[in-house]
C-alpha positions in Angstrom: 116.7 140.7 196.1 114.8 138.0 196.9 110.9 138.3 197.9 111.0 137.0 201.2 114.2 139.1 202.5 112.4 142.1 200.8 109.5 141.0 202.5 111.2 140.7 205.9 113.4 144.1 205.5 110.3 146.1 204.6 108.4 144.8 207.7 111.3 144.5 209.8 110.8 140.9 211.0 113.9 139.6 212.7 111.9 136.0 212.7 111.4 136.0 209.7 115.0 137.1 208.5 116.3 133.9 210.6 113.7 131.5 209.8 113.8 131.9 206.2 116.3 134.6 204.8 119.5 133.5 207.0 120.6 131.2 204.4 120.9 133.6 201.5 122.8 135.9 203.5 125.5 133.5 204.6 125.5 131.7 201.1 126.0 135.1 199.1 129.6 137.3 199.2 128.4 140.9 199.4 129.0 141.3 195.8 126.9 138.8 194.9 123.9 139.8 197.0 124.8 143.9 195.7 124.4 142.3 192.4 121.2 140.5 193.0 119.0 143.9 193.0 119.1 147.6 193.0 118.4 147.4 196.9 120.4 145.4 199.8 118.2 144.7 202.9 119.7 147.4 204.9 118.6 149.7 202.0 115.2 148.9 202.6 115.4 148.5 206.3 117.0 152.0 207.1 114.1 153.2 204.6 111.5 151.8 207.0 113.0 152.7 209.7 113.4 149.4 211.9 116.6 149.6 213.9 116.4 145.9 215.2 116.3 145.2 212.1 119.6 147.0 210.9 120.6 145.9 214.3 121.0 141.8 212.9 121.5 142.7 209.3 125.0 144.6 210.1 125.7 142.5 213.0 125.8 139.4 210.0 126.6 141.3 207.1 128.4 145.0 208.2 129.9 145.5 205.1 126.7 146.1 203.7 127.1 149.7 205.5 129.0 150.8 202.6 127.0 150.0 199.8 125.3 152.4 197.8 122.2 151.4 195.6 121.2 152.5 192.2 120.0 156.3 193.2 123.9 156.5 195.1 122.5 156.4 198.6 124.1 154.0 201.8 121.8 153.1 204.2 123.8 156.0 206.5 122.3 158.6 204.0 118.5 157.2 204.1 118.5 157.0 207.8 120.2 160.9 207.6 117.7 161.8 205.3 114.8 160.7 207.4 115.9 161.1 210.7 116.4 158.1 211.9 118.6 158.4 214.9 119.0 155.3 216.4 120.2 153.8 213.3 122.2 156.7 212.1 123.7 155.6 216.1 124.0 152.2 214.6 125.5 152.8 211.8 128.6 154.8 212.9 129.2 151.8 215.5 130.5 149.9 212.4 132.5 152.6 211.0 132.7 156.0 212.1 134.3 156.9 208.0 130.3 156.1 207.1 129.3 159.5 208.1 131.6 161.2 205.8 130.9 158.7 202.7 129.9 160.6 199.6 126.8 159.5 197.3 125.5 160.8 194.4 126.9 164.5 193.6 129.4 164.1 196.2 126.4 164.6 199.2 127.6 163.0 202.9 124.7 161.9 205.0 125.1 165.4 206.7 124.4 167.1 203.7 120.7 165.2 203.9 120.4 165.7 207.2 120.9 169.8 207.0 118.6 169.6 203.5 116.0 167.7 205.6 116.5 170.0 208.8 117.2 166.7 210.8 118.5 168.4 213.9 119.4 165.3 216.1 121.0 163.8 213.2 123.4 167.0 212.1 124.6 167.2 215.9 125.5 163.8 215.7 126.8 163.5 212.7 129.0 166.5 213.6 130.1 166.1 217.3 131.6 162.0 216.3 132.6 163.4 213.2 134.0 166.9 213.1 135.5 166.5 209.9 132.1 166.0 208.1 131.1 169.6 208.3 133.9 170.4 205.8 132.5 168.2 203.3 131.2 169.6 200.2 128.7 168.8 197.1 130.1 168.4 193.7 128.1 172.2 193.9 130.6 173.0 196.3 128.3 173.4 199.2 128.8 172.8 202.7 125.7 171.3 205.3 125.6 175.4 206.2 124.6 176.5 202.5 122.2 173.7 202.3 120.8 174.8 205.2 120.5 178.2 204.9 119.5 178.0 200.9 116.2 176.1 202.2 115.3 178.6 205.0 115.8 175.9 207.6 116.7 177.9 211.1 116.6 175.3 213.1 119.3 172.9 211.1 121.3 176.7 210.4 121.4 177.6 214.6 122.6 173.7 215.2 125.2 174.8 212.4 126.0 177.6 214.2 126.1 176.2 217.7 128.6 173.4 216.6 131.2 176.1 214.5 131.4 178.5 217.7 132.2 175.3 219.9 134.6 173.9 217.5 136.0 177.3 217.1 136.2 177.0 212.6 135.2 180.0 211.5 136.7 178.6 207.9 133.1 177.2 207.5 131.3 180.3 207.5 133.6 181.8 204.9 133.2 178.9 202.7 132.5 179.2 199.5 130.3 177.4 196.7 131.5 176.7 193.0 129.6 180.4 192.3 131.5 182.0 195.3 128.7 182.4 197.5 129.5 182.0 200.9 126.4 181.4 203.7 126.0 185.1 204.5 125.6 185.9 200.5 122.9 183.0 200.2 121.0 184.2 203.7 121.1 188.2 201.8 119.9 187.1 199.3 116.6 185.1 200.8 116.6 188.0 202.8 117.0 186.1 206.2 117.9 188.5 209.0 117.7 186.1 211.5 120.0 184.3 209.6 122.5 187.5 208.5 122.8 188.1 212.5 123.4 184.6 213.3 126.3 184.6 210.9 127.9 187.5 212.3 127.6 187.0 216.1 128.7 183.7 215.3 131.6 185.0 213.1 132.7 187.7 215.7 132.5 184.8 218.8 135.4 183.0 217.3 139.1 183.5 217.1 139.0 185.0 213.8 136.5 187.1 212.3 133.7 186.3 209.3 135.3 187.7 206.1 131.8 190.1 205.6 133.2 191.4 202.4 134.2 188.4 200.3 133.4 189.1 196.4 132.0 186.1 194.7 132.1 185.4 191.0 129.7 188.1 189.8 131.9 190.2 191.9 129.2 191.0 194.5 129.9 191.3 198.2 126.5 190.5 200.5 126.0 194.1 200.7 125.8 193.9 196.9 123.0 191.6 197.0 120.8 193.8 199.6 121.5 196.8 197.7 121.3 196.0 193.2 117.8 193.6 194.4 115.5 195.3 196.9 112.5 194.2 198.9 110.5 195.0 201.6 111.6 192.1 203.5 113.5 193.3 206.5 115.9 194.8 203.7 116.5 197.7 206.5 117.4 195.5 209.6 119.7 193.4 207.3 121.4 196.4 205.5 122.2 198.2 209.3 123.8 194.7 210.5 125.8 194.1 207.4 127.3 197.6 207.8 127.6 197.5 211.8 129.8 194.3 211.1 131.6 196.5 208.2 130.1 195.5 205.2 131.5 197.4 202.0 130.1 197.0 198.5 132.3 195.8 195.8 133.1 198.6 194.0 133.9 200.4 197.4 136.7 197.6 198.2 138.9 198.5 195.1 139.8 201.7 196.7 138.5 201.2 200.3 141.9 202.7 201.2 140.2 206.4 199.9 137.6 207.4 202.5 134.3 207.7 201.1 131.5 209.6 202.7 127.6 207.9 202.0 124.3 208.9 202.5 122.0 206.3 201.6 123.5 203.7 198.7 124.6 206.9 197.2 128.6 207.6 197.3 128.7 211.3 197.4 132.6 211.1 195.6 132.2 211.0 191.9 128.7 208.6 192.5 126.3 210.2 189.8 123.2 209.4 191.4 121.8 208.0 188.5 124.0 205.2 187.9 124.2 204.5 191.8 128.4 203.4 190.5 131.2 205.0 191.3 134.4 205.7 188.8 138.0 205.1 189.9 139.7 208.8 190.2 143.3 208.1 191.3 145.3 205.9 188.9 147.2 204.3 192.0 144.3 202.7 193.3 144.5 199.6 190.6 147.2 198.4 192.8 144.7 198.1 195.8 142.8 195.7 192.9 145.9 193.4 192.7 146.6 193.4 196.1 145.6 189.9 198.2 143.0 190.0 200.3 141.8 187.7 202.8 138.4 186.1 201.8 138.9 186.5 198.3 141.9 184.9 197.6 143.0 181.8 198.7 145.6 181.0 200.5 146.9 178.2 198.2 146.9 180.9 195.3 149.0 183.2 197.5 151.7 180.3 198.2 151.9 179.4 194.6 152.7 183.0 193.7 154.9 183.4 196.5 156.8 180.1 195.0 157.2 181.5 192.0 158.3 184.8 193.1 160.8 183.0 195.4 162.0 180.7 192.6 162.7 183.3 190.3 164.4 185.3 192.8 166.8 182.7 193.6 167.7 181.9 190.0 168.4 185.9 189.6 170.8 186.1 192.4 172.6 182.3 191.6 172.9 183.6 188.3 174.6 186.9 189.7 177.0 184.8 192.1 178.3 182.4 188.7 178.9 185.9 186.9 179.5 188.8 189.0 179.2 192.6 187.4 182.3 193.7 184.9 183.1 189.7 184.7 186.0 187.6 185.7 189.8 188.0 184.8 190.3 185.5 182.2 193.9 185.5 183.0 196.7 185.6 185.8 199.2 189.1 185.7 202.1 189.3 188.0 203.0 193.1 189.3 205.4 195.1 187.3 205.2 193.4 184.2 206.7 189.7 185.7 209.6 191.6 187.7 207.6 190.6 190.7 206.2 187.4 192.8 203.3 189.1 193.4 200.0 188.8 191.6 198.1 191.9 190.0 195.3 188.9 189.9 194.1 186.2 189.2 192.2 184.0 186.8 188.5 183.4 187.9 188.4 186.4 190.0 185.9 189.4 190.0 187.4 192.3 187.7 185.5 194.4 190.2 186.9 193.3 193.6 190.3 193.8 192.2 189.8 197.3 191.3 187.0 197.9 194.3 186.8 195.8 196.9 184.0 197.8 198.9 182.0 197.7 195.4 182.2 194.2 195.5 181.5 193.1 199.4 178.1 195.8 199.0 177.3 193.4 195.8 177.9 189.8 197.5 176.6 191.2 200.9 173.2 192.4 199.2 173.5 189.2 196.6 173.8 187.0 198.9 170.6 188.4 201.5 168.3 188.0 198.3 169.4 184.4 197.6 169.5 183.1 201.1 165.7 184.7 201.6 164.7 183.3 198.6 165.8 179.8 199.9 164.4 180.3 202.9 161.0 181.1 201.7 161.1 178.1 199.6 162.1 176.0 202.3 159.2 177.3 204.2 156.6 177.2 201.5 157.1 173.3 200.5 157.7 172.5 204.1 154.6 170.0 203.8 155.5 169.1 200.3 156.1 165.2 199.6 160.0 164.1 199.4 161.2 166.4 201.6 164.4 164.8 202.0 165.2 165.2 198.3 164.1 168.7 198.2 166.2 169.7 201.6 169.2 167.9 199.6 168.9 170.1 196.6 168.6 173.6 198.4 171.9 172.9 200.4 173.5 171.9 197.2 172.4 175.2 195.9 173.7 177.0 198.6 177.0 175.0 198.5 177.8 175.9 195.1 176.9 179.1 195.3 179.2 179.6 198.3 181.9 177.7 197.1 182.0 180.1 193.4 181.9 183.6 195.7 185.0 182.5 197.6 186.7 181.9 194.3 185.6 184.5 192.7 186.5 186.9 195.3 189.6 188.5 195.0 192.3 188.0 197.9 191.7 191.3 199.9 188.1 190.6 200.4 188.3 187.1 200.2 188.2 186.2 204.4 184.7 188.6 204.5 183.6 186.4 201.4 183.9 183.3 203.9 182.7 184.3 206.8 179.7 186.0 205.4 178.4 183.6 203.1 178.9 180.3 205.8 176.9 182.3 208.5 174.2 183.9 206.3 171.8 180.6 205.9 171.6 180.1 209.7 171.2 183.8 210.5 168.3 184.3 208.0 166.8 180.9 209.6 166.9 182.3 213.0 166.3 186.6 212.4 163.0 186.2 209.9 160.8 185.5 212.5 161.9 188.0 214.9 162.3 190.3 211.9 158.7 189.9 210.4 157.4 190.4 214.1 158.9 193.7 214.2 157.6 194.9 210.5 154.1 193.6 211.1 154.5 195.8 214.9 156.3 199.1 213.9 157.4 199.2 210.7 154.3 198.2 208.7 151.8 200.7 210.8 154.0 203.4 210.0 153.7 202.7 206.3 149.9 202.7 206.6 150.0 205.8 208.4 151.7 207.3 205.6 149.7 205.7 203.0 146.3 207.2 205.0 147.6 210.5 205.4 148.5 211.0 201.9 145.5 209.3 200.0 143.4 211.5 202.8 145.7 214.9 201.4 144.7 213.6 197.4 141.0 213.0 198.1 140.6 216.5 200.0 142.6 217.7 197.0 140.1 216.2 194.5 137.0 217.5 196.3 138.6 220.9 196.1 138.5 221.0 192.7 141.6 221.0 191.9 143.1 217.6 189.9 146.9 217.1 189.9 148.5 217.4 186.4 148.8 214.4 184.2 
């Protein structure tokens, strides 16, 4: 950059900037001027802090805005950094995209302003630009574990203010590249004020903060409190975790078993001095398997639902194209040719000739499980690009599938065939909603009940001292 622009950036001198510096801004592209030095003027201006100054320079020149100098900070993530309101203000009044623009590691000017505890700065930032506080580092941290990782209350209440009025709980259980989510970071500084904060916050919203989310070390928050004690406020922190329903890890494998405590110690199979306790009941490593909210994501749970789906549907088509007992492979008249009348005919089920209630139970059933499995495709790739082309293919499925279980359906059942299998895909389309209502209502509570009241029979059992047989 040339001396006297430097010179009249650093000082802010909008005199000087016209009397002698104009030229050099009009003559030079921004490349050119980008190229010229490690700074641009609004660098250095935004540094110093004079927001006349930033005022003229992106009046002239506002693409300068964007540009990032050799450390990978805009002049939006100086100003961030060091509070500088009015020309954060500034700034967005060129682009509003500025506040989400990503610098070195992947840090927004929100992340600065929530490492610096730059209050005014993260409520703007936030309120024109909700978006922002999604953002992430290439650490995978959001404004909230900046905050709360260096201890600073004031930028982690703003934090808090802004996700109860925008109602996204999904920032509180966010995680970092390690797993840690905001309430494992403020355990494990030991932050109470923090711990609470997180919580009431949590509990204000629609949807609840996910208080036992494992992360890649496989510790919950409670974890964190319990395996490294202190004497700072370890007490007040351990009663809110377990007011809000905190469970250590080792606890959510077989949560569905109640387990009495006193102190850290579980009294079920807990030897005191390991302070761990030993899976009993071989069920409970489907309770391990199981999804949970919190520690899976929801992507991984549509891509195994995909699969599941896809596989589903290939098992049933392949059923349709060759049916159970196989197809007549020729045509027989009645009484040896002395008749008009077919025995059967070629390309028919071998089953449905012999029995036709066999063989409506199998298409019926065959047919359920392939028109589901569409369905949930259908529903799973809903937002998927193409969606034309993929529409296209899962009626042609349908189609041929259709078309081969009228053929292959003998004459007597043939009419059934028809009718069932051209009024199945809209039926499923319009029952599974109604349907899921009514399982997630009745039928699945009555499942739990079940499951409770057995598991509660086995542990009684166990602490008895008797052990079922092997």
């Amino acid at each position: 950059m040339d001396q006297r622009l430097f010179e009249a950036s650093l000082s802010g001198n909008i005199q000087l900037l016209h009397q002698r510096c104009l030229h050099r801004i009009h003559s030079y592209s921004i490349y050119t001027l980008a190229l010229d030095a490690t700074e641009n003027p609004l660098h250095v201006a935004s540094l110093a802090g004079h927001v006349g100054f930033v005022k003229e320079i992106v009046r002239l020149k506002p693409a300068l805005a964007k540009e990032m100098n050799q450390d990978g900070f805009s002049s939006m993530h100086i100003a961030s950094a060091n509070g500088y309101l009015e020309i954060v203000e500034e700034l967005l009044k060129v682009d509003l995209r500025l506040c989400r623009l990503k610098g070195r590691d992947q840090w927004t000017p929100l992340h600065h302003a929530a490492r610096r505890g730059r209050l005014d700065i993260v409520r703007e930032i936030v309120l024109t630009c909700p978006e922002s506080i999604e953002d992430v580092t290439v650490q995978g941290e959001t404004a909230l574990h900046l905050a709360v990782k260096n201890s600073l209350f004031g930028a982690v209440e703003v934090l808090m203010e802004l996700v109860t009025k925008m109602r996204n709980v999904d920032i509180l259980n966010a995680k970092d590249k390690h797993g840690n989510t905001a309430l494992h970071l403020a355990t494990w500084i030991k932050q109470h004020q923090v711990v609470e904060w997180l919580i009431r916050t949590g509990t204000s919203t629609t949807s609840s903060l996910e208080v036992n989310i494992v992360n890649q070390t496989g510790l919950t928050a409670l974890d964190l409190l319990l395996i490294f004690p202190s004497e700072a406020g370890d007490r007040e922190i351990n009663d809110t975790l377990r007011n809000a329903g905190a469970l250590r890890a080792q606890n959510l494998v077989h949560s569905a078993i109640p387990l009495v405590e006193s102190d850290n110690q579980t009294l079920l199979n807990c030897p005191v001095e390991t302070g761990t306790c030993h899976l009993q009941h071989p069920n409970d490593i489907t309770e391990y398997f199981k999804f949970k909210k919190g520690r899976d994501s929801p992507s991984d749970a549509r891509t195994a639902l995909l699969v599941v789906a896809v596989l589903v549907a290939t098992a049933t088509f392949q059923v349709g194209l060759n049916p159970p007992t196989g197809i007549w492979q020729d045509t027989e008249l009645k009484g040896n040719g002395t008749s008009s009348e077919t025995a059967h005919i070629a390309g028919t089920s071998i089953l449905g000739s012999y029995s036709a209630p066999s063989f409506v139970a199998i298409v019926t059933f065959n047919s359920i499980g392939f028109s589901v499995s569409l369905y949930m495709i259908n529903l799973l790739t809903s937002n998927f690009p193409m969606q034309l082309e993929l529409q296209i293919c899962m009626v042609a499925m349908y189609c041929t599938y259709n078309t081969a279980m009228i053929n292959i359906a003998p004459k007597n059942t043939r009419s059934f065939v028809v009718v069932f299998t051209s009024v199945l895909p809209t039926a499923v389309s319009l029952a599974a909603p109604s349907l899921r209502q009514l399982f997630i209502r009745l039928v699945l509570p009555l499942v739990n009940s079940a499951r409770r009241f057995i598991r509660s029979n086995y542990q009684n059992f166990c602490i008895s001292g008797h052990l079922p047989p092997t």
